[in-house]
C-alpha positions as CSV (number, residue, x, y, z in Angstrom):
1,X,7.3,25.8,0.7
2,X,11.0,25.6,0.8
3,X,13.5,28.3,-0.5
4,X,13.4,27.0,-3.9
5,X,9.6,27.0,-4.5
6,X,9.2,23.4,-3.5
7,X,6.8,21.5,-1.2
8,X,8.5,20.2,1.8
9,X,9.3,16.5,1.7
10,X,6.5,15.5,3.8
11,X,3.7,17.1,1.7
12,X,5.7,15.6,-1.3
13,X,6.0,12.3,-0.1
14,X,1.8,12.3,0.0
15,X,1.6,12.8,-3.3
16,X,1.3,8.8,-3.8
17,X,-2.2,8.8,-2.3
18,X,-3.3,11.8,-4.0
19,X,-2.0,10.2,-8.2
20,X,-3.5,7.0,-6.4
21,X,0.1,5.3,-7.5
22,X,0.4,1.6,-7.6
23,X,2.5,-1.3,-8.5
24,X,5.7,0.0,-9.5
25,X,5.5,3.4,-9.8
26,X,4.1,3.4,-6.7
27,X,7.5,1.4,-4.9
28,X,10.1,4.4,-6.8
29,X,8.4,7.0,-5.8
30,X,7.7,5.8,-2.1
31,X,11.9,4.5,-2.1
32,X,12.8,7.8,-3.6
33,X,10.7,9.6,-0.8
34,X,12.5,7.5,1.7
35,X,15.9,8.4,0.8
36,X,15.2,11.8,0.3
37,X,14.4,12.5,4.2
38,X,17.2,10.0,5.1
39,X,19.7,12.4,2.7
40,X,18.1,14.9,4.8
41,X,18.6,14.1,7.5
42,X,21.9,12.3,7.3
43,X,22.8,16.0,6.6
44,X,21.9,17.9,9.3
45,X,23.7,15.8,11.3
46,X,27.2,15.6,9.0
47,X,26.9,19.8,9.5
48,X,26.4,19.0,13.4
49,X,29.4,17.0,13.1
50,X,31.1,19.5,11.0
51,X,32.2,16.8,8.6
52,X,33.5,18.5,5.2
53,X,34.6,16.7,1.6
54,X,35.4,12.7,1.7
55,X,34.8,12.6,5.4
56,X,31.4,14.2,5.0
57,X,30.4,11.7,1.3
58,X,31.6,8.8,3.3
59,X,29.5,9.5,6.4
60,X,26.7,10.8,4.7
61,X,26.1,8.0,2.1
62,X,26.5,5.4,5.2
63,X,24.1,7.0,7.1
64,X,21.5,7.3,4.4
65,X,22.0,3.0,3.5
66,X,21.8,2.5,7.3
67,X,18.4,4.4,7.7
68,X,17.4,3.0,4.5
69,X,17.8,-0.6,5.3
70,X,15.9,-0.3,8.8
């Protein structure tokens, strides 16, 4: 569990198989699952670039539409 209480994203992301999800429920939750460890991430490595405010958005958002779209 994370600091907050919360599954970590893998163990979240499995939920699908275990509500036996289909059609479009089934496509959100996977795309949302998706971006969720892209954001993640995308962040680590804005705080290894040290990347703060507009500079940080910009490169963050970019990174997490790049991962998304490969």
């Amino acid at each position: 569990m994370t600091e907050k209480g919360e599954k970590p994203l893998a163990q979240r992301c499995l939920v699908a198989a275990e509500k036996k999800l289909k059609g479009a429920a089934l496509n959100t939750f996977t795309k949302k699952c998706e971006r969720d460890a892209a954001k993640s991430i995308c962040d680590t490595a804005a705080n290894e670039k040290n990347l703060h405010g507009a500079a940080r958005t910009s490169f963050t958002n970019k990174c997490v539409k790049d991962s998304i779209a490969h």
